[in-house]
C-alpha positions in Angstrom: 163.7 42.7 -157.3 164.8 44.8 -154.1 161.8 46.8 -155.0 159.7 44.1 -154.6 161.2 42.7 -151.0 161.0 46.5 -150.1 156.9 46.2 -151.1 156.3 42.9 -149.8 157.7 44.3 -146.4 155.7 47.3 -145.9 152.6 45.4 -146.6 153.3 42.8 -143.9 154.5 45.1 -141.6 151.1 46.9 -142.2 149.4 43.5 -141.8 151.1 43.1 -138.9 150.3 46.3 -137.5 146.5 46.4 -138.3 146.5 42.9 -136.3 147.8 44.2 -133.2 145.5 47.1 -133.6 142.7 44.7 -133.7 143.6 42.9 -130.9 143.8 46.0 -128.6 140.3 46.7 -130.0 138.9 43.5 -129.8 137.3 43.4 -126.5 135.7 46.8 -127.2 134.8 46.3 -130.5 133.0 43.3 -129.4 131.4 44.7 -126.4 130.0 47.1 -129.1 128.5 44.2 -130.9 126.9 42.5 -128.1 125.4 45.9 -127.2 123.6 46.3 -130.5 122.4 42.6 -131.5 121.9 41.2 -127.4 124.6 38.5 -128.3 125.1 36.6 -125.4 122.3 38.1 -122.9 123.4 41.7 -123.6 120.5 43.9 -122.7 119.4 47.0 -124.4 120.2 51.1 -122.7 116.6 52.4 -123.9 117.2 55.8 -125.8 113.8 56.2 -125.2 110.3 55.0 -123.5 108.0 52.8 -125.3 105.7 54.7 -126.8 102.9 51.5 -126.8 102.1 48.9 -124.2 101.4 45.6 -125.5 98.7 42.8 -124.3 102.2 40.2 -123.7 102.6 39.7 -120.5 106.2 38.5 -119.2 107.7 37.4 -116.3 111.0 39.1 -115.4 112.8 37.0 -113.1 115.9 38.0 -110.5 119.1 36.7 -109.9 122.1 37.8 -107.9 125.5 36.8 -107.2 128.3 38.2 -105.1 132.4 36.9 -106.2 133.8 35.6 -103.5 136.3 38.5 -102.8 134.0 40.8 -102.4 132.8 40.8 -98.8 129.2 41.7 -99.5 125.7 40.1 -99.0 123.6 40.7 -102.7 120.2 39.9 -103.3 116.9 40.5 -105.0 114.0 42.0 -103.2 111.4 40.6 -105.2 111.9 37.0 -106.8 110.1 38.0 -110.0 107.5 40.4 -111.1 105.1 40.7 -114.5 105.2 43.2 -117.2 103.6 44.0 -120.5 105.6 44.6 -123.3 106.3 48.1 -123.3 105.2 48.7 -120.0 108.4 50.2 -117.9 109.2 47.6 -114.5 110.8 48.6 -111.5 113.1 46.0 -109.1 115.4 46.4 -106.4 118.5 45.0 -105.5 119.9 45.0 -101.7 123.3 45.0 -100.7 125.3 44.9 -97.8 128.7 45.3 -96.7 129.5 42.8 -93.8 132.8 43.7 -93.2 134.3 46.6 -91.4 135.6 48.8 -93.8 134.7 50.5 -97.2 134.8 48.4 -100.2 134.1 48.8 -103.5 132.1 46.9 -105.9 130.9 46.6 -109.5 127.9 44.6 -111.3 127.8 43.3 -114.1 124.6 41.8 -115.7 123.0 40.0 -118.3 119.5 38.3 -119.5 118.6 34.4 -120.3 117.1 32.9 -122.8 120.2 34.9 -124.4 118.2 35.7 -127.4 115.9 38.0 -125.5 118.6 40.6 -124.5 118.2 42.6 -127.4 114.5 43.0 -126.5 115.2 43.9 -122.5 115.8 47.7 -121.7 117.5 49.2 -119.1 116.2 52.8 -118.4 118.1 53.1 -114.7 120.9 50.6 -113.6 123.2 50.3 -110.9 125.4 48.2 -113.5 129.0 49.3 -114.2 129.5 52.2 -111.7 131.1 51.6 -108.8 129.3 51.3 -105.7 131.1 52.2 -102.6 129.7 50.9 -98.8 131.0 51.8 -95.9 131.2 49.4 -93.4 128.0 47.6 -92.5 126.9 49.8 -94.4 123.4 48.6 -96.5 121.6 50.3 -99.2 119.1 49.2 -101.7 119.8 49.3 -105.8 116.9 50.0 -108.5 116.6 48.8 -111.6 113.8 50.7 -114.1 113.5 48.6 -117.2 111.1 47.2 -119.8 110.5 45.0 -122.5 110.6 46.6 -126.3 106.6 46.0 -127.0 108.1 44.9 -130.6 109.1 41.4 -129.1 105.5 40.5 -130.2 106.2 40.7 -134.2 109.2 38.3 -133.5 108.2 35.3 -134.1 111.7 33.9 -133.0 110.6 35.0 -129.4 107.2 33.3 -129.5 108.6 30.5 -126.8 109.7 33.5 -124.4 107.3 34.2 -121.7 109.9 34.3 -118.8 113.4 36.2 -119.1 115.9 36.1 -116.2 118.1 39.3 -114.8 121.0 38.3 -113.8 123.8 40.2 -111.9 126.9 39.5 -110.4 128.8 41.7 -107.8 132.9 41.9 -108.3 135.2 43.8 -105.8 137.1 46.8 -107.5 140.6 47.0 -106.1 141.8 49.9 -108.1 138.7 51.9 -108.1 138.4 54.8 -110.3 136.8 57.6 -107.8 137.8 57.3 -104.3 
């Protein structure tokens, strides 16, 4: 019987463990996921250029916002701009700093209708490095992209002519690189 307790023990001590392993993980683990399938407006880091341009033409549209502890101006150049599937898009972001010293911002970014991330591809992003601006400082940000020309044998994407890029500007207060 005390072998038993002793058995039942490690096992829910090794439950116990793997779910607090999990939990650490979680946030990555899921990140992961929304990488690979688009969940949730995820877009796409092309491994590659499109090899084909398709006759789909799509409107990308631009959106920016700046969290309110981050003393910076943040908009898109251009309001919206066409593409073919496949064909690679370029956009630009500016950005100023309106107050007098260096601060330290970080976007993060994601596509609507939701279900189109996994077909939007980011070849150059400003997204998830930090971007440091001197005071008053202003600078523009580019975004090289396109759409995966295989959107077209989706049928589930039929509805989709315009997606939206969104980002959204958040002050680092522990930045990594100084």
């Amino acid at each position: 019987m005390k072998h038993l307790h002793r058995s039942t023990l490690i096992v829910l001590l090794g439950l116990a463990f793997g779910m607090l392993a999990l939990t650490f993980a979680s946030s990555a683990l899921f990140r992961m996921f929304c990488e690979k399938t688009g969940h949730g407006g995820t877009t796409q880091i092309a491994k590659g250029m499109p090899t084909r341009i398709e006759n789909r033409v799509i409107t990308v549209r631009f959106n920016a916002d700046t969290h309110s502890e981050l003393p910076w101006e943040f908009r898109p150049l251009q309001r919206e701009i066409k593409v073919k599937a496949g064909e690679i898009g370029l956009a630009f972001y500016h950005g100023k700093n309106v107050s007098s010293r260096t601060t330290v911002g970080m976007a993060t970014y994601n596509v609507t209708p939701h279900k189109a991330g996994i077909y939007f591809n980011k070849v150059e992003c400003f997204c998830f490095l930090e971007q440091h601006l001197e005071g008053s400082q202003e600078t523009n940000f580019p975004v090289e992209f396109f759409i995966d020309p295989d959107i077209v044998n989706d049928p589930s994407m039929d509805d989709v002519d315009t997606i939206t890029l969104s980002y959204t500007f958040f002050r680092l207060k522990n930045p990594i690189h100084n």
